[in-house]
C-alpha positions in Angstrom: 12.4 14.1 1.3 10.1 16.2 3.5 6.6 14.5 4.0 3.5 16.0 5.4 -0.1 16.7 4.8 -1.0 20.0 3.3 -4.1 20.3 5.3 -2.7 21.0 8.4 0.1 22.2 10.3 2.7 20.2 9.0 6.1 19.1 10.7 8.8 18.1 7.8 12.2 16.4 7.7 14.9 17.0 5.6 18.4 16.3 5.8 21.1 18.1 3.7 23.0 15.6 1.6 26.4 18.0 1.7 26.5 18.7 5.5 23.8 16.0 6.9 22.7 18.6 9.0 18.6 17.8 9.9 16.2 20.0 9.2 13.2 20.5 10.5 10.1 22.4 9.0 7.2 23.7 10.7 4.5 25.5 9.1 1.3 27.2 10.1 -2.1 27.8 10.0 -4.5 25.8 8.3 -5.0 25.7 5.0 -5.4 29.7 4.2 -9.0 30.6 2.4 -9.3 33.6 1.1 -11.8 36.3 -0.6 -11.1 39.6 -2.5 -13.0 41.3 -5.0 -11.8 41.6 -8.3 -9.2 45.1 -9.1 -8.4 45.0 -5.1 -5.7 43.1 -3.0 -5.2 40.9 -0.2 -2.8 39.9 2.1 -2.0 37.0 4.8 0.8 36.2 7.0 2.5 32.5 7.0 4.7 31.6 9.4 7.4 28.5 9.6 9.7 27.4 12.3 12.5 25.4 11.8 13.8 23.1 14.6 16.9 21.4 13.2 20.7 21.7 15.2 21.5 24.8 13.8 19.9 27.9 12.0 19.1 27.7 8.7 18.5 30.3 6.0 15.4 29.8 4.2 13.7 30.8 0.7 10.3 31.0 -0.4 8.5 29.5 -2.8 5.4 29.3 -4.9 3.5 26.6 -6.8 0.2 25.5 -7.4 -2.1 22.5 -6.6 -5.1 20.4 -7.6 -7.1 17.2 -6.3 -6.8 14.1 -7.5 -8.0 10.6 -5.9 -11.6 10.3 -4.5 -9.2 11.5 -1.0 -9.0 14.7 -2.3 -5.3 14.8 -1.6 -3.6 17.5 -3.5 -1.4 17.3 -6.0 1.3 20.1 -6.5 2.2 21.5 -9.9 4.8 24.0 -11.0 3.6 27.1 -13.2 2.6 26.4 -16.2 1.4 28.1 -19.5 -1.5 30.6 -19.0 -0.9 30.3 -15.2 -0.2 34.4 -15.0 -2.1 34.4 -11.5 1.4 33.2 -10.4 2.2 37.5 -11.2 -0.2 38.5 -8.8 1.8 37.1 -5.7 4.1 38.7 -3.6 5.9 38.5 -0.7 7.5 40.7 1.8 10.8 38.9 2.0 11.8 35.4 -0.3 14.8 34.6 1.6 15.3 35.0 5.8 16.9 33.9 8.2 15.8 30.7 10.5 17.0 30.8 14.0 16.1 27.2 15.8 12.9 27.1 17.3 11.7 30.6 16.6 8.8 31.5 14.4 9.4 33.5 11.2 6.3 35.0 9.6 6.3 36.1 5.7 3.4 38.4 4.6 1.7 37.3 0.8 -0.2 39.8 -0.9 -1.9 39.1 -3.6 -2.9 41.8 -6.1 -5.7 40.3 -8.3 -7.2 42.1 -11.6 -10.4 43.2 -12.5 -10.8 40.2 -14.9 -10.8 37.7 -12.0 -13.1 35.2 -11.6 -13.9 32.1 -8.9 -10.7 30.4 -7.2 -7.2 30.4 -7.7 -5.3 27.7 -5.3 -1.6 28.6 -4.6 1.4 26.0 -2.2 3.7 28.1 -0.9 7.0 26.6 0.1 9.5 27.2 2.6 12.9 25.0 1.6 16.7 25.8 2.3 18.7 28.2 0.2 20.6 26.3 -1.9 18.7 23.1 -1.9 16.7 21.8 -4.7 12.4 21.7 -4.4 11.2 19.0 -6.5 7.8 17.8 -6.6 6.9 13.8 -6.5 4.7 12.6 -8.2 0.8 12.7 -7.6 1.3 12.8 -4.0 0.6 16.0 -1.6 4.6 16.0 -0.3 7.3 18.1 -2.0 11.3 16.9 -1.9 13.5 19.6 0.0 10.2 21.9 1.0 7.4 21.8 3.0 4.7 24.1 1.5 1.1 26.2 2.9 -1.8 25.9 0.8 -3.5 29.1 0.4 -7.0 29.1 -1.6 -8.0 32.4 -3.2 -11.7 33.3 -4.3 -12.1 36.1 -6.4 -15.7 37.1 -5.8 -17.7 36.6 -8.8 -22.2 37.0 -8.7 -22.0 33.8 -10.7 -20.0 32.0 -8.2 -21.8 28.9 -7.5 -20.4 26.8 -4.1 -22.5 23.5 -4.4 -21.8 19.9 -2.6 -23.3 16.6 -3.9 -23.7 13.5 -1.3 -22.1 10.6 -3.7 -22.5 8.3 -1.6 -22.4 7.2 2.7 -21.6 3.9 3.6 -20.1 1.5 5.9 -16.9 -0.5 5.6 -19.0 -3.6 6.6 -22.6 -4.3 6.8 -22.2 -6.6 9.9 -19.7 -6.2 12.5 -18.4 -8.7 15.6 -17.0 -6.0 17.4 -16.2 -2.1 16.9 -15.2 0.2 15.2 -17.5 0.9 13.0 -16.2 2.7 10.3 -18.0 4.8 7.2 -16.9 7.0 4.2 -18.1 10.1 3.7 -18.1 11.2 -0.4 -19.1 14.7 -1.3 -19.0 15.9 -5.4 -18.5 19.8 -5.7 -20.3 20.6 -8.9 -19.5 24.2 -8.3 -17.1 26.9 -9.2 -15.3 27.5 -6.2 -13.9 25.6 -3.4 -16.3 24.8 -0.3 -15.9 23.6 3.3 -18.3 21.1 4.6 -18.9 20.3 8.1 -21.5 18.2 10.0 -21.7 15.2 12.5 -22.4 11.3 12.0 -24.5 10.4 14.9 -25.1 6.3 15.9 -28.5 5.3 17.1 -29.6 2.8 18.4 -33.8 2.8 18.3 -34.5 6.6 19.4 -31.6 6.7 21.7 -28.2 8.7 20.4 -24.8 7.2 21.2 -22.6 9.1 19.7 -21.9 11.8 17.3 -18.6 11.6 15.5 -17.6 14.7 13.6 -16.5 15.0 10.2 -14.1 17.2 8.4 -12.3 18.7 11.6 -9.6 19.8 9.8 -12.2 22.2 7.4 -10.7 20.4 4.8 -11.6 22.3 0.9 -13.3 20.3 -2.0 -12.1 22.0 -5.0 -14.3 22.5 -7.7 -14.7 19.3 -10.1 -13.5 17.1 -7.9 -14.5 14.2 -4.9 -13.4 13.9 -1.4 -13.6 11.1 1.1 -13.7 12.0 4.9 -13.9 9.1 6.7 -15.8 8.6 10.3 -15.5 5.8 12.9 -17.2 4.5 16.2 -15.0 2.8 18.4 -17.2 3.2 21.8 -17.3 -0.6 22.6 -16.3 -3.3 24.6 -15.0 -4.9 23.7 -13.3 -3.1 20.6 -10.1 -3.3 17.6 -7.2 -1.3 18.1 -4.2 -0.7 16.2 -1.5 -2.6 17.4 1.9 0.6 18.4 5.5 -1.3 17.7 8.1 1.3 18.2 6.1 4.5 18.1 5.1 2.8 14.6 1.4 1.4 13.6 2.7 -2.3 12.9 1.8 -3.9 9.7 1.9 -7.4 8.8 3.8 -8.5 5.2 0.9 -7.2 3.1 1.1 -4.2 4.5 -2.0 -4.1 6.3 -2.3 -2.9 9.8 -2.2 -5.4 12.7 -4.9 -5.1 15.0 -5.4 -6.0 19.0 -8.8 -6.7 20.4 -8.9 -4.3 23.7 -11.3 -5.9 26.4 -11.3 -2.9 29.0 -13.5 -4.4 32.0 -14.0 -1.0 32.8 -16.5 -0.3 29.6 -18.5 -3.7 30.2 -21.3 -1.5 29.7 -20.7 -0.2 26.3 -21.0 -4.3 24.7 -22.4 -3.3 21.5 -25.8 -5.9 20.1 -27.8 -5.4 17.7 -29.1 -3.2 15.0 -28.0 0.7 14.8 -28.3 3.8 12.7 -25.8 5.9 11.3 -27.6 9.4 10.4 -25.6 12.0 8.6 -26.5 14.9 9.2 -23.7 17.8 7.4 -23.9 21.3 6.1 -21.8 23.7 3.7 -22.5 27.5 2.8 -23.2 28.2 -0.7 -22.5 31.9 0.1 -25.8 32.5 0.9 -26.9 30.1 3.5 -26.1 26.6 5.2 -27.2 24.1 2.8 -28.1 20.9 4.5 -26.8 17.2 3.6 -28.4 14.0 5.6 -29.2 10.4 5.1 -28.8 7.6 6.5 -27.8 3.8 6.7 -28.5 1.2 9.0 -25.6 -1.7 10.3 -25.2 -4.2 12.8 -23.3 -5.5 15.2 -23.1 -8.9 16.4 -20.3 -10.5 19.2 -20.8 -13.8 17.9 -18.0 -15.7 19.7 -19.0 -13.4 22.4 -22.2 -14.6 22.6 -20.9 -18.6 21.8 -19.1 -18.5 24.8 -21.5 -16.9 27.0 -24.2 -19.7 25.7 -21.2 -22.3 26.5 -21.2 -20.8 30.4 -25.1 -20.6 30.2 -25.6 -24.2 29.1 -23.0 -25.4 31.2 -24.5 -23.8 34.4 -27.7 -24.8 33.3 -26.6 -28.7 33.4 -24.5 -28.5 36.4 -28.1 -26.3 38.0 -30.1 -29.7 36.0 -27.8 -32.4 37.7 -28.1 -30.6 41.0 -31.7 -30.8 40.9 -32.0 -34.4 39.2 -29.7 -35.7 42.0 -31.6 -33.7 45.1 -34.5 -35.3 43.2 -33.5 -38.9 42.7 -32.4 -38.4 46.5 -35.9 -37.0 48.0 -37.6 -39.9 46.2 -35.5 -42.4 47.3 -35.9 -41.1 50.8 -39.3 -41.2 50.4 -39.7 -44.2 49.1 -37.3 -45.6 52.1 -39.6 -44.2 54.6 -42.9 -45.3 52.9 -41.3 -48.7 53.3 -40.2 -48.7 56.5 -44.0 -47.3 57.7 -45.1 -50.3 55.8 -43.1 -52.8 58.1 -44.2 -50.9 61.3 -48.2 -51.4 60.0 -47.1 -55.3 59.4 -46.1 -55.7 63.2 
């Protein structure tokens, strides 16, 4: 099976079940957005290396996707009924030769008609001749294929590219130690697909900490559907880390991932206490402007074995500091006392 995720360059494995000979599937750019107007044509270029033990002939492929999950992972389909959009595509070559290591680029016009409207969202896949593509089910991977999405947007004046905050939140309210992490969940009521972008910046009082950015990869939400993009704060000391077992992230029988708290002395400074703000601040164009998004949430963060064991040290400096002083004490008066006495038996002679 070849694994990746569609929304960026994605490195693949196969291996041939006849000749067990690996193969390895690169694929590139981004996600492809595109705009045409309606009777005119368009075309990109998609390239794929392969890097397996020897070269490969390729094929090309084409399918479609959708969203599905609140992730906004997509989910390929094969054509279906109605889907003639699938007749506007084509390519310069559909099957080529791979040498190891070496880029191949195929160019993908697309020819739309004058009755096209809003988006059209196309995966096209690069697989071995001779080797079956078959799609699993709702997940954003292909078996025997790695694929490119391209999303196409037939300019329409009653396009409408709208984002709806569903929601901002934080994983936990309180926190002992970082990261602090949030979700992110955007609605596109529109039409067409739409890119957000924007920044969560931690405050604490009027002073900024951080800013962590969201949707770096310029991830699409397609129209009817949600996306999460997470965000996390990890700036502390000291912090949770992921705990690396064979170039793996280790998980423990439940399948959760085992974590490591990190105390770099080095980043004593960055102790997280007390109460903070996360402010989202994010933005999309609706094709006419940026729209702005923003809100914001408050959380906190409180080392409390942290702070147990620094009151333990405090309290027991402060008794060893109290029975230093109680002794000097019981000491000087005794001392006194010894020589008031003894001035008293000089006075007596």
């Amino acid at each position: 099976m070849i694994a990746g995720n569609l929304s960026w360059p994605a490195t693949v494995y196969a291996v041939d079940a006849e000749e067990s000979a690996p193969l390895v599937l690169q694929t590139s750019p981004l996600p492809i957005n595109l705009q045409v107007d309606p009777g005119k044509s368009v075309t990109t270029e998609l390239k794929v290396k392969q890097s397996g033990t020897e070269k490969a002939r390729l094929k090309v492929g084409l399918m479609k996707f959708t969203a599905y999950g609140e992730e906004g992972k997509p989910e390929l389909k094969d054509r279906e009924a109605g889907d003639d959009y699938f007749d506007w595509v084509k390519f310069d070559k559909t099957e080529f030769d791979a040498p190891i290591n070496v880029w191949q680029t195929v160019k993908m016009t697309i020819t739309v008609p004058k009755s096209a409207a809003f988006g059209y969202y196309y995966a096209v896949t690069f697989s071995r001749v001779g080797d079956d593509v078959k799609r699993t089910d709702r997940t954003n991977s292909i078996a025997g294929a790695t694929a490119t999405l391209v999303l196409l947007e037939a300019v329409n004046p009653n396009a409408k590219r709208e984002l709806q905050l569903d929601s901002f939140g934080s994983k936990h309210r309180v926190y002992e130690f970082l990261p602090a992490e949030f979700d992110i969940k955007l609605k596109n009521v529109g039409n067409v697909h739409a890119v957000p972008s924007g920044d969560v910046f931690i405050l604490q009082g009027n002073k900024q900490l951080a800013a962590l950015p969201i949707n770096g990869g310029f991830g699409n939400i397609l129209p009817d559907s949600n996306r999460i993009f997470p965000a996390k704060w990890s700036d502390g000391f000291p912090h949770w880390e992921p705990v690396i077992a064979d170039g793996k992230t280790k998980l423990d029988k439940n399948g959760k991932i085992v974590k490591k708290l990190v105390w770099d002395w080095g980043k004593l400074s960055s102790i997280r206490i007390g109460r903070y703000t996360a402010h989202l601040f994010a933005v999309y164009d609706d094709g006419k402007r940026d729209i702005p998004i923003e809100t914001e949430i408050t959380f906190w963060v409180i080392p409390w074995r942290f702070l147990l064991v620094v009151l333990v040290i405090l309290a027991l400096v402060a008794l060893g500091v109290y029975g230093m002083v109680r002794e000097a004490s019981i000491n000087w008066l005794a001392s006194a006392a010894n020589q008031g006495h003894c001035a008293a038996g000089g006075g007596n002679d």
